[in-house]
Residue frames as qw, qx, qy, qz and C-alpha x, y, z in Angstrom:
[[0.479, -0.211, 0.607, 0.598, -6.34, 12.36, 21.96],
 [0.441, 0.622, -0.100, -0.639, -7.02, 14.23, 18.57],
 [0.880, 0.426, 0.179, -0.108, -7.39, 12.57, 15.24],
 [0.071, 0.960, -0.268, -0.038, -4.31, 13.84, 14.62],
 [0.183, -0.451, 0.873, 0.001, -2.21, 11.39, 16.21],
 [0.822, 0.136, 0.515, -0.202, -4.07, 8.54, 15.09],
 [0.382, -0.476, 0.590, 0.528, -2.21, 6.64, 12.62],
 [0.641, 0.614, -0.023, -0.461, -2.56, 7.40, 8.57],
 [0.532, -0.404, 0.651, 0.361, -0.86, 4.45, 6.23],
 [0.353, 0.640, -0.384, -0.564, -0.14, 4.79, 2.60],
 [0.742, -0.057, 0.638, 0.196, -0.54, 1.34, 1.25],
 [0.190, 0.751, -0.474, -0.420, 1.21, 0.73, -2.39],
 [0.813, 0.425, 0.370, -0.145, 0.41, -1.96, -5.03],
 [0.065, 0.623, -0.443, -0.641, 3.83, -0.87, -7.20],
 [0.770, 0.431, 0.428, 0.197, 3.80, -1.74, -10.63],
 [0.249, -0.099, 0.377, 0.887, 6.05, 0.00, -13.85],
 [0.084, -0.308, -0.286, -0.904, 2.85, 1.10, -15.43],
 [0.489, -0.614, -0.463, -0.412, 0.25, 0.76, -12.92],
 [0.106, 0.195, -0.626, 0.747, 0.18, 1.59, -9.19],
 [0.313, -0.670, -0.546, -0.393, -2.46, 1.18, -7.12],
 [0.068, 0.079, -0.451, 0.886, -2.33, 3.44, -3.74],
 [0.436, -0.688, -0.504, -0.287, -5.01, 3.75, -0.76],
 [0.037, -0.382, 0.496, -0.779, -5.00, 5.60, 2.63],
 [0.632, -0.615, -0.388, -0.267, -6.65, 4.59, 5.57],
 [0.181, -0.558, 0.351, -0.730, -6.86, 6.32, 9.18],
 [0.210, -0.157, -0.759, 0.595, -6.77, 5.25, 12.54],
 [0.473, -0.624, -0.466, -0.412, -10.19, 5.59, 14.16],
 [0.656, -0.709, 0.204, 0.160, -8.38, 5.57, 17.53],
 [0.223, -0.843, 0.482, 0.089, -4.93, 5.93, 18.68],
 [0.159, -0.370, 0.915, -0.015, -3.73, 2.04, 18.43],
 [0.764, 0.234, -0.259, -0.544, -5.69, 0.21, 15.81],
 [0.212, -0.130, 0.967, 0.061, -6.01, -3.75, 16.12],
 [0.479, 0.372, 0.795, 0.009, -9.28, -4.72, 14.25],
 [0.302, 0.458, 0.650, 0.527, -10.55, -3.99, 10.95],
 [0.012, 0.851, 0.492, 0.184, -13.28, -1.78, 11.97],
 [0.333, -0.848, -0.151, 0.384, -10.91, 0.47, 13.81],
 [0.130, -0.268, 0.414, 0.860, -9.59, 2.26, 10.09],
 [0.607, 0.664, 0.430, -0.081, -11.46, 3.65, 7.28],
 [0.632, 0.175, 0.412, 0.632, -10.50, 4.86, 3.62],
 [0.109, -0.651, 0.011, 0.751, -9.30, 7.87, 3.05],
 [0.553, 0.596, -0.416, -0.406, -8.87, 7.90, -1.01],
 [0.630, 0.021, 0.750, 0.200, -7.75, 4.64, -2.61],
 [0.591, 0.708, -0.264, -0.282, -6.71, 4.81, -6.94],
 [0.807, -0.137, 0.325, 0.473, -4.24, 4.27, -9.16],
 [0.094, 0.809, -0.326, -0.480, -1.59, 6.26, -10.80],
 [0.681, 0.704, 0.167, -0.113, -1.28, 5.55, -14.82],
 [0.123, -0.598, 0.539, 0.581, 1.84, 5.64, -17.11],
 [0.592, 0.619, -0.260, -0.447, 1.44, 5.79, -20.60],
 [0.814, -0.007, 0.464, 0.349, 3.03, 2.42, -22.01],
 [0.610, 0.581, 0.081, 0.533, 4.53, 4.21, -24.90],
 [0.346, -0.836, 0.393, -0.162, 7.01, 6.41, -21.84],
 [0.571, 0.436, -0.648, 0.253, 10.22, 4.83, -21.75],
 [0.654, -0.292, -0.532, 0.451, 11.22, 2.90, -18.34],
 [0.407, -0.023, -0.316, 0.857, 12.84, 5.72, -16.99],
 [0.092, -0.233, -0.172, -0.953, 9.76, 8.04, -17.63],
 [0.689, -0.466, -0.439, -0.341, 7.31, 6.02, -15.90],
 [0.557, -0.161, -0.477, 0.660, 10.02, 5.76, -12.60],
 [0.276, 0.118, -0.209, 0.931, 9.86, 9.37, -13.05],
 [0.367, -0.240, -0.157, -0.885, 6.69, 10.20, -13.45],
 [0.666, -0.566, -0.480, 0.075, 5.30, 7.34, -10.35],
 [0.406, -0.029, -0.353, 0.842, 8.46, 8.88, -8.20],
 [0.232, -0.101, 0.197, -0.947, 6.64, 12.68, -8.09],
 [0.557, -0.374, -0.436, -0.600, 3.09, 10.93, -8.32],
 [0.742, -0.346, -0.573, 0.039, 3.46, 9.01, -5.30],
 [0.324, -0.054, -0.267, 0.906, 5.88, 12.08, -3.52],
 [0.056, -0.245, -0.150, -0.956, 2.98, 13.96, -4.38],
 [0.698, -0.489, -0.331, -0.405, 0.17, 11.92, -2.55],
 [0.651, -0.284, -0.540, 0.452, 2.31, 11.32, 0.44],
 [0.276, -0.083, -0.260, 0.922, 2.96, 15.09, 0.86],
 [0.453, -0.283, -0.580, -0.615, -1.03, 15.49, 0.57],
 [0.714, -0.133, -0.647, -0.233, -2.07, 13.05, 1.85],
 [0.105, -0.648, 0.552, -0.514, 0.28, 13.26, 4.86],
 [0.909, -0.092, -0.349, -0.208, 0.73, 9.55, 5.80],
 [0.479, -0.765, 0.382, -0.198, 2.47, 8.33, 8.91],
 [0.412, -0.415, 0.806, 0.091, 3.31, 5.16, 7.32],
 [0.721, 0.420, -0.229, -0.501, 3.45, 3.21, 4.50],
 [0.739, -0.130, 0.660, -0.013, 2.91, -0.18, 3.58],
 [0.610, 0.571, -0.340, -0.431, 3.94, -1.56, 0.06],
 [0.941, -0.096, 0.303, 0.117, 4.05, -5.51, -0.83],
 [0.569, -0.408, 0.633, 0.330, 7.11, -7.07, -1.80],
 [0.630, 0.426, -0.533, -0.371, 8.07, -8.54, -5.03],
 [0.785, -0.162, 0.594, -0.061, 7.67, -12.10, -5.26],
 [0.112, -0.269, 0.819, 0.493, 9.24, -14.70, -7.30],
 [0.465, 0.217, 0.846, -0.148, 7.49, -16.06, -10.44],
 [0.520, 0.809, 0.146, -0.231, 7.61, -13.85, -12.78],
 [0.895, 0.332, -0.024, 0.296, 9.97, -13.41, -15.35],
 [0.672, -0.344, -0.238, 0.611, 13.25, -11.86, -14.93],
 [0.079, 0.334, 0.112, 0.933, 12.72, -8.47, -17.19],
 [0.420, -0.685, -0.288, -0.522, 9.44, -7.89, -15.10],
 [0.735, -0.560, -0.217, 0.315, 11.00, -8.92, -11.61],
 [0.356, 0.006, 0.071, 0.932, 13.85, -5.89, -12.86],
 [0.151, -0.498, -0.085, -0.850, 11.44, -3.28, -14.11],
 [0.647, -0.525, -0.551, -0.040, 9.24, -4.59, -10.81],
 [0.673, -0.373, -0.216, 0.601, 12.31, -3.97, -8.48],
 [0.363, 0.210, 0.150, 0.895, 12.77, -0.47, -10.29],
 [0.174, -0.614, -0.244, -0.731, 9.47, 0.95, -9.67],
 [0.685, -0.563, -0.446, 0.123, 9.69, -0.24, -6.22],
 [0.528, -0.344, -0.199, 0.751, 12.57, 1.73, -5.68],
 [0.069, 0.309, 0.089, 0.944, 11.14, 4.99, -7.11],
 [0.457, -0.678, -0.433, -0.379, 8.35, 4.48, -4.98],
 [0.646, -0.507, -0.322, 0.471, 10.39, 3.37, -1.49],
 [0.300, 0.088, -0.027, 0.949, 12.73, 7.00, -2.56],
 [0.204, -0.580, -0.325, -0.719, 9.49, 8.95, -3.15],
 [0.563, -0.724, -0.337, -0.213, 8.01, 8.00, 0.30],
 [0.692, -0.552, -0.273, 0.376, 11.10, 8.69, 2.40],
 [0.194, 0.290, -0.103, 0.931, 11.96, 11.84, 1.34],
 [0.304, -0.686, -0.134, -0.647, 8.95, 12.65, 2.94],
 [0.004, 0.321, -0.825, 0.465, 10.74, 9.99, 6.42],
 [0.903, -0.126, 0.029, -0.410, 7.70, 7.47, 6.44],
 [0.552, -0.236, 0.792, -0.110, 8.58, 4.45, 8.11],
 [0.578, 0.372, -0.525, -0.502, 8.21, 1.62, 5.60],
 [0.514, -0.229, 0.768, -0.304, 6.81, -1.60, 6.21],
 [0.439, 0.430, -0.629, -0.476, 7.17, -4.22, 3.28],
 [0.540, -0.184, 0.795, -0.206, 4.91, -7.26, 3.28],
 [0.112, -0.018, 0.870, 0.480, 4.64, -10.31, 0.78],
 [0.533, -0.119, -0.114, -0.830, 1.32, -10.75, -0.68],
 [0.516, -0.214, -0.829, -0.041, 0.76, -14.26, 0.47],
 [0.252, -0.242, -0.631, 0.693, 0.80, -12.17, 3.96],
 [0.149, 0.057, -0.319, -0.934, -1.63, -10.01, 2.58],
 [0.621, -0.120, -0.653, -0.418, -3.84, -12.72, 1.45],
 [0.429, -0.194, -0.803, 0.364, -3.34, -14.52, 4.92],
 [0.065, 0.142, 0.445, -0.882, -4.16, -11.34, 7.15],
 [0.406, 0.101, -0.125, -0.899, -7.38, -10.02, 4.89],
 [0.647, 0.069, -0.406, -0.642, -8.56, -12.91, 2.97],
 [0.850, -0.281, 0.307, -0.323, -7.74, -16.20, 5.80],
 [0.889, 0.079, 0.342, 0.294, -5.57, -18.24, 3.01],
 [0.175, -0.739, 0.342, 0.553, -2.63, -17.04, 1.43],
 [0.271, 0.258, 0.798, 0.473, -3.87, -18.70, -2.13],
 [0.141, 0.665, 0.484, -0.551, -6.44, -16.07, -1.94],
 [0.397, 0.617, 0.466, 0.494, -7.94, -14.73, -5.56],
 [0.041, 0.071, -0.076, 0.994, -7.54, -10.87, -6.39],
 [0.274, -0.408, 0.006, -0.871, -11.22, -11.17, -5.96],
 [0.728, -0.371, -0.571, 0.084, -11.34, -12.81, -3.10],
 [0.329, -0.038, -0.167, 0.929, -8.49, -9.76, -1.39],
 [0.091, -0.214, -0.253, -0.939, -11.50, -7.65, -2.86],
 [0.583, -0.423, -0.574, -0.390, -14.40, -9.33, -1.35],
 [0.656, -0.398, -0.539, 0.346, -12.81, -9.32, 1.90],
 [0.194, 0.160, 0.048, 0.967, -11.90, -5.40, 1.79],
 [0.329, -0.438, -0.280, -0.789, -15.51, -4.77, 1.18],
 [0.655, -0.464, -0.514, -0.301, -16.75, -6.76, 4.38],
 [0.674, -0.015, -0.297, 0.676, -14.09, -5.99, 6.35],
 [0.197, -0.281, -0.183, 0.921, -14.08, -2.01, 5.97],
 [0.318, 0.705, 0.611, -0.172, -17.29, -1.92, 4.02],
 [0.085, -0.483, 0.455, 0.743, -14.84, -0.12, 1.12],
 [0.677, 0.625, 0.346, -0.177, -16.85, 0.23, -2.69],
 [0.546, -0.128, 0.538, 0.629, -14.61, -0.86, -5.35],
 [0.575, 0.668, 0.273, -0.386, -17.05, 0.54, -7.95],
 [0.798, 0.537, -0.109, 0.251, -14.92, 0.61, -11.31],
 [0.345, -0.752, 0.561, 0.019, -11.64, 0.98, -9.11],
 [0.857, 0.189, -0.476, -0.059, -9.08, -1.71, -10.64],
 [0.849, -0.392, -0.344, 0.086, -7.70, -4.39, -8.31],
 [0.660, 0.346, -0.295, 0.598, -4.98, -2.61, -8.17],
 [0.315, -0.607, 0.197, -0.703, -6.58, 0.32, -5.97],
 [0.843, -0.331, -0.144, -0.399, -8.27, -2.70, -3.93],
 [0.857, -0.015, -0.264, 0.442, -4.95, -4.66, -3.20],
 [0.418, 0.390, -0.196, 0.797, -3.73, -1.54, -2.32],
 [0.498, -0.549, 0.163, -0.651, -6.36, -0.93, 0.53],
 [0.950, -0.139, -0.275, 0.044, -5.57, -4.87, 1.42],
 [0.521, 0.267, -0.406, 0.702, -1.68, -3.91, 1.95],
 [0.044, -0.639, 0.210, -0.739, -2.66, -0.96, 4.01],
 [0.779, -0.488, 0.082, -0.385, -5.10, -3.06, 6.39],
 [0.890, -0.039, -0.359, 0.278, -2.74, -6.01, 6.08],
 [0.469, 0.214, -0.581, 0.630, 0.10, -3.73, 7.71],
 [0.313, -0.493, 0.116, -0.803, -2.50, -1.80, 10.30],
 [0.946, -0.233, -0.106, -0.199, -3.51, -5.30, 11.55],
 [0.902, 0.155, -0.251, 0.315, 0.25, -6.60, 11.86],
 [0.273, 0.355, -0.375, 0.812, 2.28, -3.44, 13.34],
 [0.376, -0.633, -0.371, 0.566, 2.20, -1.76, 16.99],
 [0.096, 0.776, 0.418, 0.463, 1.34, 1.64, 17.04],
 [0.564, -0.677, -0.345, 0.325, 2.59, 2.07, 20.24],
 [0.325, -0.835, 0.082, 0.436, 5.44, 4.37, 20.43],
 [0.061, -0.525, 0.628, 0.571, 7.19, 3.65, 16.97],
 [0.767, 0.463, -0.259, -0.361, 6.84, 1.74, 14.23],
 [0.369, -0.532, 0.751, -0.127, 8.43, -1.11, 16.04],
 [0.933, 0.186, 0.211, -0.226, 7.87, -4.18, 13.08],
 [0.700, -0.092, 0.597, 0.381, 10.54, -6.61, 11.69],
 [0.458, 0.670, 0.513, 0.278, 9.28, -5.19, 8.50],
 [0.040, -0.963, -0.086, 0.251, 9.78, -1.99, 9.45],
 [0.589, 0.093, 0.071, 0.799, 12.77, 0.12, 7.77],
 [0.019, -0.977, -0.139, 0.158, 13.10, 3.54, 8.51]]
């Protein structure tokens, strides 16, 4: 089997001005343990706070179209919104999610959307888990260097493992989570 088929997954940290975004490959065909992905790239993509709403949508939308069609990910993982914030940030929240979720399926990635407590649970063992706790476990895990990366990149290599560790690989993308 060529690297080829081995599966590549776009995890996705959304935020309105921040994003964080990581890749990590399949080592083999049908990852199940940490060691069996490594990181491809892992950042974050920037909008100016002084860009109107609509200009940051636009301008994550092509950034994140543009590292999927790059990048060339079989599947992407991007956490949920959760409750607890307020209600203008749980709107602009829900907005950049959806210029991201558009961005990645024009390109027909499967999409697999988990909370971050699941996140925490898979990576860090406790779903109370600090952002640098998510980060400590990344690094021992896939032996990933945050160096001046913000958490955002680092939560965003958590999502990816969190969904590589949770889905079948087998013949589809065959997770509750899943939406294609």
């Amino acid at each position: 089997m060529q690297s080829a088929d081995f599966p590549v997954i776009l995890g996705i940290d959304p935020g309105s001005r921040v994003v964080g975004f990581a890749v990590l490959r399949g080592k083999v065909a049908r990852p199940r343990m940490p060691r069996d992905f490594e990181v491809v790239d892992a950042g974050v993509i920037k909008a100016k706070a002084d860009l109107t709403l609509p200009e940051r949508l636009g301008l994550i939308h092509e950034a994140v179209h543009g590292l999927a069609g790059e990048l060339a990910p079989t599947h992407c993982a991007i956490e949920k919104a959760f409750h607890g914030i307020n209600a203008a940030s749980a709107i602009k929240l829900g907005e950049a999610r959806g210029a991201i979720l558009a961005a990645v399926r024009r390109h027909g990635l499967s999409i697999f959307e988990i909370t971050p407590a699941e996140v925490k649970r898979t990576i860090a063992c406790t779903g109370s888990a600090s952002k640098e706790d998510v980060c400590r476990a990344v690094t021992a895990l896939l032996g990933f260097d945050k160096g001046k990366l913000p958490f955002d990149a680092t939560d965003a290599v958590a999502i990816a493992l969190a969904c590589g560790l949770n889905i079948s690989f087998n013949d589809s993308f065959n997770h509750p989570g899943a939406r294609t």
